[in-house]
MARBAKOL-312863 format. One record per residue (C-alpha): residue number from 1; residue in one letter; x, y, z. Coordinates in nm, 2 decimals. Last residue first. Layout:
<rs>
R / NUM / A / X / Y / Z .
...
</rs>
This chain:
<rs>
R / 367 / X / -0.45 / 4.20 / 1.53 .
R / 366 / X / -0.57 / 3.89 / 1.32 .
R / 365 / X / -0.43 / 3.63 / 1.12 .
R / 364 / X / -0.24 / 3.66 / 0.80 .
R / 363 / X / -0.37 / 3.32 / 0.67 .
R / 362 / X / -0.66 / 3.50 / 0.56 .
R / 361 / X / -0.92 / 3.17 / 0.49 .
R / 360 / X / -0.99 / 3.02 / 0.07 .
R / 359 / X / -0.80 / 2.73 / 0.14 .
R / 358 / X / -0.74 / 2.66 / 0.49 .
R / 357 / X / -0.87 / 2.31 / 0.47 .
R / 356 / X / -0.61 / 2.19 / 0.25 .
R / 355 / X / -0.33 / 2.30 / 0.42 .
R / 354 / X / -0.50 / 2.18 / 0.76 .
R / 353 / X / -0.54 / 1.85 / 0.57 .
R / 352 / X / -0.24 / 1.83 / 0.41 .
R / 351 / X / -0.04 / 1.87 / 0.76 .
R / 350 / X / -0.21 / 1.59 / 0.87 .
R / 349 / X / -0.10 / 1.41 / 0.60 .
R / 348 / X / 0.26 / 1.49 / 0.66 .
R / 347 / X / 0.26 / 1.36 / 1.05 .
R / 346 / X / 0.09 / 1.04 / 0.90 .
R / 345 / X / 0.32 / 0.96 / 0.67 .
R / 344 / X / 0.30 / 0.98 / 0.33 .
R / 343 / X / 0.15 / 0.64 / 0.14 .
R / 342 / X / 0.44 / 0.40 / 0.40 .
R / 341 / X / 0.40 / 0.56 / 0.76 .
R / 340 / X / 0.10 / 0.49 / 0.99 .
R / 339 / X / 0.06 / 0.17 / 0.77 .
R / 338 / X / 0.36 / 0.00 / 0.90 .
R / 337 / X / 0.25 / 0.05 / 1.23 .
R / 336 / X / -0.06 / -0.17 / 1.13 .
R / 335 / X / 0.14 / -0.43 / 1.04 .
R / 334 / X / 0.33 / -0.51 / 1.37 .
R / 333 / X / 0.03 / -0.51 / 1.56 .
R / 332 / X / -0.11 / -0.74 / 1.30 .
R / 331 / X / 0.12 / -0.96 / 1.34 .
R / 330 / X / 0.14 / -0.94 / 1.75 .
R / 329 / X / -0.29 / -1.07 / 1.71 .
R / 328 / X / -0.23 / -1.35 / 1.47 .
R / 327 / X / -0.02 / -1.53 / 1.73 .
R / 326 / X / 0.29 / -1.75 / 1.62 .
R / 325 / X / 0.50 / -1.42 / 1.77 .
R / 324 / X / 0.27 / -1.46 / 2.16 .
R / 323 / X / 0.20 / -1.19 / 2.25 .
R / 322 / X / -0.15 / -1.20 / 2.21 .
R / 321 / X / -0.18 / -1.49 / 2.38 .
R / 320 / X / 0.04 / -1.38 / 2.65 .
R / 319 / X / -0.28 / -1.09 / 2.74 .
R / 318 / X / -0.53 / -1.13 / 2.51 .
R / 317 / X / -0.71 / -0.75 / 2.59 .
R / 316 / X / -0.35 / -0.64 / 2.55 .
R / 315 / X / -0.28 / -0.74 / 2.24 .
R / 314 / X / -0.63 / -0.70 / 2.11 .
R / 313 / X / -0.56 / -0.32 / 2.25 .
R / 312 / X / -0.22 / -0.28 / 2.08 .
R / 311 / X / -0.44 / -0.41 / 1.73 .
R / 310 / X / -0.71 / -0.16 / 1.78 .
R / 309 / X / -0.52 / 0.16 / 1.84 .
R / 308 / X / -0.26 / 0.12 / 1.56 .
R / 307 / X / -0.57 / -0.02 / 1.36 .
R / 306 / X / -0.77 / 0.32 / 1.45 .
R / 305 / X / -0.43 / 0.53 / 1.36 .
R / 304 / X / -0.43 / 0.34 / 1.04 .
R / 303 / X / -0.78 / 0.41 / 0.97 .
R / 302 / X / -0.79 / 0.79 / 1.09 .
R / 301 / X / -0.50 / 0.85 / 0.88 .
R / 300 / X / -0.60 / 0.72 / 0.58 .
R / 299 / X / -0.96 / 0.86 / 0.57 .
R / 298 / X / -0.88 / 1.20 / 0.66 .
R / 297 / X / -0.59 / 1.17 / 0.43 .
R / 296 / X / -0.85 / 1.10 / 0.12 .
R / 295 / X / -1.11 / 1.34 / 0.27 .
R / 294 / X / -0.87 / 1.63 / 0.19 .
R / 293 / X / -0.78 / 1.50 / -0.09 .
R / 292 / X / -1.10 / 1.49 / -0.23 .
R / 291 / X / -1.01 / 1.51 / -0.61 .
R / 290 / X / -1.39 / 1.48 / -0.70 .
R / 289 / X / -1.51 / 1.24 / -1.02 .
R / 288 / X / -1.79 / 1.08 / -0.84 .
R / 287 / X / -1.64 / 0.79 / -0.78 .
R / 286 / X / -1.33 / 0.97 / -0.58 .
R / 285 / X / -1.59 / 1.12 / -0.34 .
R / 284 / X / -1.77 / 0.73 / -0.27 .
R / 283 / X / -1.43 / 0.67 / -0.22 .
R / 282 / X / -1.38 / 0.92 / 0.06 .
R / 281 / X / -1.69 / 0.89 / 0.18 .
R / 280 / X / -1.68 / 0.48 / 0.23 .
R / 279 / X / -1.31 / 0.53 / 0.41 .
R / 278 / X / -1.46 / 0.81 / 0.66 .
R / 277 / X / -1.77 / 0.52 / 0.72 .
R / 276 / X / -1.51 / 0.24 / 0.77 .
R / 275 / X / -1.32 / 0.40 / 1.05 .
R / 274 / X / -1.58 / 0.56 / 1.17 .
R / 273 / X / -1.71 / 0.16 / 1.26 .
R / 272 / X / -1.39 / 0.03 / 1.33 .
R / 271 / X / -1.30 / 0.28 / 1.54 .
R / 270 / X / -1.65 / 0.25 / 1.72 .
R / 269 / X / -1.62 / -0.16 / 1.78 .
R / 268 / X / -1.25 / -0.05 / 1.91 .
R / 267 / X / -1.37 / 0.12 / 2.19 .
R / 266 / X / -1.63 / -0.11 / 2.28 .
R / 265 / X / -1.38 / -0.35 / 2.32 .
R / 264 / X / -1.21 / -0.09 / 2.53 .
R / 263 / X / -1.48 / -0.06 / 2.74 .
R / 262 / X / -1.67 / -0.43 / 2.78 .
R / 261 / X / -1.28 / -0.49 / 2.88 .
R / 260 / X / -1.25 / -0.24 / 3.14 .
R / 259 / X / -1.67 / -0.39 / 3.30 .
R / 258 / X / -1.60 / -0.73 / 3.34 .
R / 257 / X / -1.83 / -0.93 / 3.14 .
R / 256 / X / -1.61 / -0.99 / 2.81 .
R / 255 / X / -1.36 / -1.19 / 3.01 .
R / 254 / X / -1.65 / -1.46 / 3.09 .
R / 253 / X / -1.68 / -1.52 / 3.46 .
R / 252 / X / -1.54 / -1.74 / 3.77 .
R / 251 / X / -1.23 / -1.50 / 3.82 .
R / 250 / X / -1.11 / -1.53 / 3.46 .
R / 249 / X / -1.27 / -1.71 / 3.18 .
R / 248 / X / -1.14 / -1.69 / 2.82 .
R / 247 / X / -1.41 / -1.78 / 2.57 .
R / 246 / X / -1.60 / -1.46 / 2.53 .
R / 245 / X / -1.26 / -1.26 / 2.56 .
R / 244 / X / -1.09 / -1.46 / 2.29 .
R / 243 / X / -1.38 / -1.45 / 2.03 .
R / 242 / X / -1.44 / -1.06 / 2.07 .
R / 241 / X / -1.03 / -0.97 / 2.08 .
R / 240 / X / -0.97 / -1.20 / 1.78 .
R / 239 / X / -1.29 / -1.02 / 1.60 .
R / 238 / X / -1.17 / -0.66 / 1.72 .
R / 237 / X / -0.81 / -0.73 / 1.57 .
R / 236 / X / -0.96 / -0.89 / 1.26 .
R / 235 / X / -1.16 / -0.52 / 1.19 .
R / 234 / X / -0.86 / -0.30 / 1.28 .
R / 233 / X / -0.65 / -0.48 / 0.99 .
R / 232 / X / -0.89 / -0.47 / 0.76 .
R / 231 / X / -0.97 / -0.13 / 0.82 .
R / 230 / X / -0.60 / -0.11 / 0.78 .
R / 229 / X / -0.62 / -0.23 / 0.46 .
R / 228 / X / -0.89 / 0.03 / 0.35 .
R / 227 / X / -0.69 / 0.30 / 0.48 .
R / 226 / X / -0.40 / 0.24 / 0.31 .
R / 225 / X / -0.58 / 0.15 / -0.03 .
R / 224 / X / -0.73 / 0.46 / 0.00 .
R / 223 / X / -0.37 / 0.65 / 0.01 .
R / 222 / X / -0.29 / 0.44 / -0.32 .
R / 221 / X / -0.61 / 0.69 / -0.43 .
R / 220 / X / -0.37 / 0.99 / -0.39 .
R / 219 / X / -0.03 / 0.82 / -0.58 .
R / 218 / X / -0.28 / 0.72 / -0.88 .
R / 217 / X / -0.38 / 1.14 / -0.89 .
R / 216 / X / -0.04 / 1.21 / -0.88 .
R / 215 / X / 0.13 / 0.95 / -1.16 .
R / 214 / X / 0.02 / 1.15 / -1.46 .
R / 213 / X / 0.25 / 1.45 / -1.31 .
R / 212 / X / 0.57 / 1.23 / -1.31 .
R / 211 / X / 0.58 / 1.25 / -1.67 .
R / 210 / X / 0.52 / 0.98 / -1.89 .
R / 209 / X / 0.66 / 0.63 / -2.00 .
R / 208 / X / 1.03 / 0.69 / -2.06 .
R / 207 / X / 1.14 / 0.27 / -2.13 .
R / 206 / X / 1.08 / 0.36 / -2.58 .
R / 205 / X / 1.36 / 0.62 / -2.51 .
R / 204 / X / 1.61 / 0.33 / -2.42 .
R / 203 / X / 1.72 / 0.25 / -2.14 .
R / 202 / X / 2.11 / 0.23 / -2.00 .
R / 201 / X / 2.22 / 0.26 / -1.62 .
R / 200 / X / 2.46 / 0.53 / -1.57 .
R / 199 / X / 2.55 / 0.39 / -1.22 .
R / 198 / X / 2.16 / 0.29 / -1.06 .
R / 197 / X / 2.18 / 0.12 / -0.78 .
R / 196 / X / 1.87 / 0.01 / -0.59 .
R / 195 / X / 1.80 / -0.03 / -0.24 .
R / 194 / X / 1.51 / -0.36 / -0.17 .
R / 193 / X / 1.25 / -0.42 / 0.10 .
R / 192 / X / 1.20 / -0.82 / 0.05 .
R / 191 / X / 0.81 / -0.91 / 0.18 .
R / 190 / X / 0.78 / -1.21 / 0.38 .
R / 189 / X / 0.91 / -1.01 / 0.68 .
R / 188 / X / 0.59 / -0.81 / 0.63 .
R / 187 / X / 0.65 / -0.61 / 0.99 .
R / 186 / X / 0.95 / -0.51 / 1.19 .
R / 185 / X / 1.20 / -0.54 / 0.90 .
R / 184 / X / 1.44 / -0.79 / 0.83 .
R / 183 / X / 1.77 / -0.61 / 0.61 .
R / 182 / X / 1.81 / -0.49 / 0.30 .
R / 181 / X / 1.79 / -0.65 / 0.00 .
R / 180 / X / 2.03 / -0.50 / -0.29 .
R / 179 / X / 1.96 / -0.38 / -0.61 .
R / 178 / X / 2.18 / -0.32 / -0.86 .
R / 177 / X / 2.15 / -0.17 / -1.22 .
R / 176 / X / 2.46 / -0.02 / -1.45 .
R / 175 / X / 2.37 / -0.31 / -1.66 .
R / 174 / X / 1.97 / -0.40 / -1.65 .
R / 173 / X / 1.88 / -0.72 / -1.43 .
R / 172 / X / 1.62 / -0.46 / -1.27 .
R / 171 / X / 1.52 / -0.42 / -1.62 .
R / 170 / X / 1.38 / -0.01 / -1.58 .
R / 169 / X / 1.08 / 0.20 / -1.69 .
R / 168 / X / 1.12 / 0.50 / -1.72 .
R / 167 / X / 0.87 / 0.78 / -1.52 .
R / 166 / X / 0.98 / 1.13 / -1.56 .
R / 165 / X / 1.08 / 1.39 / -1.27 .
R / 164 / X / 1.00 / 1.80 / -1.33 .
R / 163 / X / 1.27 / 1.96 / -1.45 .
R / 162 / X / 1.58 / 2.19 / -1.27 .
R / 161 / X / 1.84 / 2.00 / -1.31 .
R / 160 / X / 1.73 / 1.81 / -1.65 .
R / 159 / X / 1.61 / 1.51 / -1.71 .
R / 158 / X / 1.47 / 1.41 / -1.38 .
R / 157 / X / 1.43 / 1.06 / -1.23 .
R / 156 / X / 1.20 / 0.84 / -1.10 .
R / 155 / X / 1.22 / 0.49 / -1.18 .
R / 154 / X / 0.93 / 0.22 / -1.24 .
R / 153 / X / 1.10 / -0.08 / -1.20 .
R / 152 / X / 1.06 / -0.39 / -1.39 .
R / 151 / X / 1.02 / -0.78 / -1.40 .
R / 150 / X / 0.96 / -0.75 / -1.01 .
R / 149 / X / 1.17 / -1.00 / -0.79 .
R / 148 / X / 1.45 / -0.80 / -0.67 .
R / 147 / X / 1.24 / -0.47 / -0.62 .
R / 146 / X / 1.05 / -0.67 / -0.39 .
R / 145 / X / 0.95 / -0.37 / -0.18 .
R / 144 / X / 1.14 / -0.05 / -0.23 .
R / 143 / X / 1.31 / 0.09 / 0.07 .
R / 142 / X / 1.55 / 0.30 / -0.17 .
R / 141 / X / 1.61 / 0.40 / -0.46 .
R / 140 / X / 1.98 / 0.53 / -0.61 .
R / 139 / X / 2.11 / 0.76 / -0.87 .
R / 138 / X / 2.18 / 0.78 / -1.25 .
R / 137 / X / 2.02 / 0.70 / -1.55 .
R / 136 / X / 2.14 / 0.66 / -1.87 .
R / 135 / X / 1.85 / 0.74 / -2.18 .
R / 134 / X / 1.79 / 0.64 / -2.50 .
R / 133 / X / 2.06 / 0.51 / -2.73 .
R / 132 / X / 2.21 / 0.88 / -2.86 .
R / 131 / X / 2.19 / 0.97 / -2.52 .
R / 130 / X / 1.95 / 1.17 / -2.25 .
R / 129 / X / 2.07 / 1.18 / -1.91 .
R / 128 / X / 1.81 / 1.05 / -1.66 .
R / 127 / X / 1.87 / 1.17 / -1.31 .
R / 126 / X / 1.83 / 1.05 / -0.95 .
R / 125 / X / 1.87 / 1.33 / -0.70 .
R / 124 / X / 1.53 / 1.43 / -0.58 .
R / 123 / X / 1.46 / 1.70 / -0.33 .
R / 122 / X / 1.17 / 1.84 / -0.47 .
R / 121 / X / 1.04 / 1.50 / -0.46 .
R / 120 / X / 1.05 / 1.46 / -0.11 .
R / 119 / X / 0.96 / 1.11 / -0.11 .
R / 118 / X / 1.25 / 0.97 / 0.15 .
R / 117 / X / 1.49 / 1.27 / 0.07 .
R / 116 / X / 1.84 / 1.11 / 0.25 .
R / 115 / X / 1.83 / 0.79 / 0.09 .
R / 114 / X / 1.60 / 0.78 / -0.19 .
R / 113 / X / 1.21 / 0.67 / -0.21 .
R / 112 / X / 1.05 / 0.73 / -0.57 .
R / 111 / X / 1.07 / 0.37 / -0.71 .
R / 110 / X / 0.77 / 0.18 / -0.82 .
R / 109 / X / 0.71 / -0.15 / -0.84 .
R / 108 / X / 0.65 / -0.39 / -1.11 .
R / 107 / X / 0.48 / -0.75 / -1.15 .
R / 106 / X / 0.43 / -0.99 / -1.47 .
R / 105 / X / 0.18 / -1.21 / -1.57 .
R / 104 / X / -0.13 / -1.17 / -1.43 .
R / 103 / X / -0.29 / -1.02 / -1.71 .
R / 102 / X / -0.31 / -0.66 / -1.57 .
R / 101 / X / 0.00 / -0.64 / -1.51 .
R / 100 / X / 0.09 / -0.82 / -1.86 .
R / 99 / X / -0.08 / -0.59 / -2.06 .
R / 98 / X / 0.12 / -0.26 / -1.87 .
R / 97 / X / 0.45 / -0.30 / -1.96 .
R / 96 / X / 0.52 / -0.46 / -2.31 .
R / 95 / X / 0.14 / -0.37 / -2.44 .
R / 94 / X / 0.11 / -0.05 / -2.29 .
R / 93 / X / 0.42 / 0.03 / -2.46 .
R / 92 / X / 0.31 / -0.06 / -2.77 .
R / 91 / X / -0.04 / 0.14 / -2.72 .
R / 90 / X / 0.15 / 0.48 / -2.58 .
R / 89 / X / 0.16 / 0.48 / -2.22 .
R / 88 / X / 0.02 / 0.74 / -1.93 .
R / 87 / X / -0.38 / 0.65 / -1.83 .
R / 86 / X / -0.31 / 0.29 / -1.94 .
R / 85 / X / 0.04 / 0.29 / -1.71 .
R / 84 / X / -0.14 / 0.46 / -1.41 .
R / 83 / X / -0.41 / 0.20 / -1.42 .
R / 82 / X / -0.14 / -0.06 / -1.46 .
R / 81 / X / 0.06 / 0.06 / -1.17 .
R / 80 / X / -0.28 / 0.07 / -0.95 .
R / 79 / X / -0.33 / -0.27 / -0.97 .
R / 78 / X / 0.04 / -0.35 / -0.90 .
R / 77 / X / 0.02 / -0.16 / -0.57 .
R / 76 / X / -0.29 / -0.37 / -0.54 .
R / 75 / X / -0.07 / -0.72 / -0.54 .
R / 74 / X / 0.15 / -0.52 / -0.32 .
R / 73 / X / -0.10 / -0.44 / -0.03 .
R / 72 / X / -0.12 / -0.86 / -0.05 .
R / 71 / X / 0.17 / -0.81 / 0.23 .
R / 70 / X / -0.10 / -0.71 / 0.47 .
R / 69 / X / -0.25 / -1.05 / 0.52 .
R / 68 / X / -0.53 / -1.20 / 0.62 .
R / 67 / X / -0.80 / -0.89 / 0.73 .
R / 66 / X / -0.57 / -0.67 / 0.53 .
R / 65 / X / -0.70 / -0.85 / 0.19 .
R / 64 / X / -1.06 / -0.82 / 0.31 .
R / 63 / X / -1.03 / -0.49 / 0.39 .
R / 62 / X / -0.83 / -0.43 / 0.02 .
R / 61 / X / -1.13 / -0.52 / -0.15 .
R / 60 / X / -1.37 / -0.33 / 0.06 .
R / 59 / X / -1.14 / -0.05 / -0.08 .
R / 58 / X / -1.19 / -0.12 / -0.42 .
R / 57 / X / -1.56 / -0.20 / -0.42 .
R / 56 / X / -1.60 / 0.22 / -0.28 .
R / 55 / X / -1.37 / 0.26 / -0.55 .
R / 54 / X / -1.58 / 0.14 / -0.81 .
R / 53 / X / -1.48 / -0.11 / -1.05 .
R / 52 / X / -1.28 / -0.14 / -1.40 .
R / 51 / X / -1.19 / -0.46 / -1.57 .
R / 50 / X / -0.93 / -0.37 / -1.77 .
R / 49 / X / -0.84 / -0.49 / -2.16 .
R / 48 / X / -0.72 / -0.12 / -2.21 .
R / 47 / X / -1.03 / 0.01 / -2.34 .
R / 46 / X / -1.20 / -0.12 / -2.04 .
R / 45 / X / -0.99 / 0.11 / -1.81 .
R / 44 / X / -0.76 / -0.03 / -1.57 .
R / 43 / X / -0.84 / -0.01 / -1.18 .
R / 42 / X / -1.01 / -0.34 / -1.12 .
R / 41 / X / -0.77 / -0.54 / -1.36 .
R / 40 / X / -0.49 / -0.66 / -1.09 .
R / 39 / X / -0.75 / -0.76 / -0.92 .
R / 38 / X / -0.99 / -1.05 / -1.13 .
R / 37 / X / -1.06 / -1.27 / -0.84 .
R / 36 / X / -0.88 / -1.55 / -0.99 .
R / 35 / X / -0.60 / -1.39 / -1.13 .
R / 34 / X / -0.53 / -1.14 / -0.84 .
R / 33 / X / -0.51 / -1.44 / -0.60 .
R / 32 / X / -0.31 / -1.66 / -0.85 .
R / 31 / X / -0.07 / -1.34 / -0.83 .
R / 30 / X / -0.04 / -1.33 / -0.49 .
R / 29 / X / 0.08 / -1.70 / -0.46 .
R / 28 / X / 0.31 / -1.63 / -0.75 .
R / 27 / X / 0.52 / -1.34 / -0.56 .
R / 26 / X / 0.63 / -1.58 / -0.36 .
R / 25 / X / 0.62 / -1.46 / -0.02 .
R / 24 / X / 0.99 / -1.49 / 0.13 .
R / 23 / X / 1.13 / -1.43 / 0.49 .
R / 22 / X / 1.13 / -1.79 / 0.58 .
R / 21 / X / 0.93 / -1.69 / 0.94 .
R / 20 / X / 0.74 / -1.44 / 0.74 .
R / 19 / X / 0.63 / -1.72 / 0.48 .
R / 18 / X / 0.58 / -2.01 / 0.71 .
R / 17 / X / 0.34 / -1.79 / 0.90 .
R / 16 / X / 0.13 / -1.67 / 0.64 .
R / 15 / X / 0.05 / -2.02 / 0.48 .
R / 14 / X / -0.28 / -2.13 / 0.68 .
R / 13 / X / -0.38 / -1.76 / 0.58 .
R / 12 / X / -0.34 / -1.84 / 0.21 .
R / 11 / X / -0.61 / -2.10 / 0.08 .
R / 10 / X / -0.86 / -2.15 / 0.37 .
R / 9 / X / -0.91 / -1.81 / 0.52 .
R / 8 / X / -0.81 / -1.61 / 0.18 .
R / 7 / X / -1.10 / -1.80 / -0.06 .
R / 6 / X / -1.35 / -1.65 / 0.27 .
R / 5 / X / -1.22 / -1.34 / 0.22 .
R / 4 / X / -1.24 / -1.35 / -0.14 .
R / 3 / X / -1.61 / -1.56 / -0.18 .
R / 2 / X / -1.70 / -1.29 / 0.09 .
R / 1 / X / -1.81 / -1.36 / 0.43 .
</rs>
């Protein structure tokens, strides 16, 4: 066990279910996390006062996390925000926005989603009018995770009609800025999935970080961190299913000795297993300097779909048990569906992949 999983058993997990059932993580309990083990610095460069490590590190990293809990998917989010912002920022701005990710002391999120166009970013709506004091953007976010606690937004938006989208950053408390929690969600009930207003909201030109276009190749590896949660995620639901089936006894014997549950849990052993060997590729692809998107959705959905597959099956496999809402088992049920969707869903990535893999073939078909 590692000193981080093993810091996550004993320090956070015996806190997990007071937090969904209260409906509120505190942002600090992730943070102390990140501090300690040095996270929110993995993927800023050493220039920038970062800490960098490998990818193939990375996404072992977010296994453990996704072992305990998936909300800590946001202390990573954050990870990634302040590689983007060293790759994209001038050195003041680096210093107001990005320094303090990496230092543990402040938290952002950012805000593509809107109603009606999820992430279709051809389709965005949300625009940033230049003015005499900066910029006043207009438009509305939504399904953004704790976009009420962060100390700033990172907000999409175009500057003209028919440009590409810009990155500002924004004071949630800003005038002309609202955002308002919506309602419980299925899974993460500790995290609060935000809308946000934005009616002419003033920044000023110093808040416009970079074009959208620096953000893409962050966006792709947020797809590892996905997959490697949901390896996580996969990996505790084959350990709960192991321990309770070995200890349960039904009809005189062992659960694990009757023949349908050697299967599935046999089953879920090789999910796990392909699971982690497409993740390992794709990051080990990403280290060397390829794009590998094509491996990158590969990776993500084959992990989430495994921890879809694994989780309903420790359900199952643990009968009430697992049914049971103070069980670990349903939480993780509930998780890993959320991972089939957020980072492009899996429908979308699959369509990547057959995009991606057609390259260089006649699409016109034959006679």
């Amino acid at each position: 066990m590692s000193d981080l999983l093993d810091h996550l058993r004993s320090e956070v997990e015996p806190l997990v279910d007071g937090w969904e059932e209260a409906g509120h993580t505190p942002l600090e309990a992730l943070w102390e996390v990140g501090r300690r083990f040095g996270l929110l610095e993995m993927m800023t460069p050493a220039d920038r006062g970062g800490t960098p490590r490998p990818w193939a590190e990375i996404v072992e990293i977010a296994a453990d996390l996704g072992r305990v809990y998936r909300a800590f998917g946001f202390l990573l989010t954050n990870a990634l925000i302040a590689g983007y912002l060293a790759d994209a920022t001038d050195d003041r701005q680096w210093k107001r926005l990005g320094l303090p990710i990496v230092e543990g002391r402040a938290s952002s999120v950012l805000a593509l989603n809107e109603p009606g166009s999820g992430n279709d970013l051809a389709a965005m709506a949300a625009n940033a009018e230049p003015c005499e004091e900066g910029y006043r953007i207009t438009g509305a976010k939504t399904y953004i995770p704790n976009a009420d606690q962060v100390d700033f937004l990172l907000v999409a938006a175009r500057e003209a009609p028919e440009s590409s989208p810009a990155m500002f950053a924004v004071d949630p408390r800003s005038d002309g800025c609202t955002v308002r929690r919506l309602g419980p969600t299925m899974a993460l009930r500790g995290v609060h999935l935000c809308e946000i207003g934005l009616d002419g909201c003033l920044v000023s030109t110093d808040a416009r970080v970079g074009d959208i276009a620096g953000l893409w190749p962050h966006l792709a590896r947020s797809r590892l961190l996905t997959a490697g949660l949901s390896v996580g995620i996969a990996t505790e639901a084959l350990a709960l299913a192991l321990d309770y089936t070995a200890r349960t006894r039904r009809f005189g014997a062992p659960l694990n000795r009757r023949g349908a549950v050697r299967q599935t849990l046999a089953d879920m052993s090789i999910g796990v297993e392909t699971g982690r060997v497409y993740l390992d590729r794709a990051a080990s692809l990403v280290d060397a300097g390829e794009r590998a998107s094509v491996e990158i959705s590969i990776a993500k959905v084959h992990a989430t779909d495994v921890a879809m597959k694994a989780t309903t099956s420790a359900v199952q496999l643990m009968g009430g048990s697992g049914y049971l809402v103070s069980g670990k088992a349903e939480r993780l049920m509930r998780e890993a569906k959320l991972n089939q969707i957020v980072d492009g869903a899996n429908e979308i990535h699959r369509d990547l992949i057959v995009k991606g893999l057609a390259k260089g073939h006649d699409a016109g078909g034959t006679e």
